[in-house]
C-alpha positions as CSV (number, residue, x, y, z in Angstrom):
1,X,33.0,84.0,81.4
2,X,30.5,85.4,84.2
3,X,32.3,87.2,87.2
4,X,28.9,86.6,89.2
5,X,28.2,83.2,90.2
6,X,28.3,79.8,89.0
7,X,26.6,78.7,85.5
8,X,24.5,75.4,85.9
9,X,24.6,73.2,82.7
10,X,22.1,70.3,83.0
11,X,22.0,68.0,80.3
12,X,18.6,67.1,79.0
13,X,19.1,65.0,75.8
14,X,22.0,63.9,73.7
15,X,25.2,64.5,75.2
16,X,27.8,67.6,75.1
17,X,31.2,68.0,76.5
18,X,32.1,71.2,78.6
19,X,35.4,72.4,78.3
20,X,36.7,75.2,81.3
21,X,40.2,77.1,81.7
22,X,39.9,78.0,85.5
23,X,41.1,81.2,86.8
24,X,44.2,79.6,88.2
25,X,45.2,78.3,84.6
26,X,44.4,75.1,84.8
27,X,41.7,73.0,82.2
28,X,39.8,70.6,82.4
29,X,37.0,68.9,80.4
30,X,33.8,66.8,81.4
31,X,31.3,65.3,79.4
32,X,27.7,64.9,80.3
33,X,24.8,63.1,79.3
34,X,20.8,63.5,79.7
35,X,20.1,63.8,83.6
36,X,23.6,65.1,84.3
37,X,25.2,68.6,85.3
38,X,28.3,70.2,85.6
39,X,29.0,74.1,87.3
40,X,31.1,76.7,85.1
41,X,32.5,78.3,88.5
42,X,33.1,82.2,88.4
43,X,35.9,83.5,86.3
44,X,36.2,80.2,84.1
45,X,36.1,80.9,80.5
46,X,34.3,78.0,79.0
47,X,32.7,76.5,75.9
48,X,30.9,73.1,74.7
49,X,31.1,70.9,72.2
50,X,28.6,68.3,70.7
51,X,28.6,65.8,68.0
52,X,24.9,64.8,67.6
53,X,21.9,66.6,68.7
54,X,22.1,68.2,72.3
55,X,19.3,70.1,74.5
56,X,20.7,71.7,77.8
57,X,19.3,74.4,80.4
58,X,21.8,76.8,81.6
59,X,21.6,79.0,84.3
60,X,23.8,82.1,84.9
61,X,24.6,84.8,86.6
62,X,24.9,86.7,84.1
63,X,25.5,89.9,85.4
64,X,29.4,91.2,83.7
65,X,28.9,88.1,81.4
66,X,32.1,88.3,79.0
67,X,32.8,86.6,75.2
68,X,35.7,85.8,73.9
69,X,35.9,84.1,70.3
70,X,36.6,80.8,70.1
């Protein structure tokens, strides 16, 4: 989770699916192949998933960055 800012995920080969719980409680899941993003908004704990091989740039404010296990 990063209190900061947004986190960028751009897909760059394979394919991974994001999974977010907002900070209003609500979920939500997108998937995202090579070319395509998706934005992990402040406060959203989040995690991905993959089943084949996967390359991704993230970007994050990652100033009070928190982990949580899965």
């Amino acid at each position: 989770m990063h209190p900061a800012g947004d986190e960028l995920v751009v897909c760059l080969a394979g394919a991974m699916t994001l999974h977010q719980e907002l900070a209003d409680g609500s979920a939500r899941s997108v998937t995202i192949g090579p070319g395509e993003y998706a934005i992990n908004p402040p406060g959203a704990w989040h995690t991905a998933d993959v089943d084949g091989p996967a390359t991704a740039l993230f970007i994050t404010a990652g100033a009070g960055t928190q982990h949580r296990p899965r």
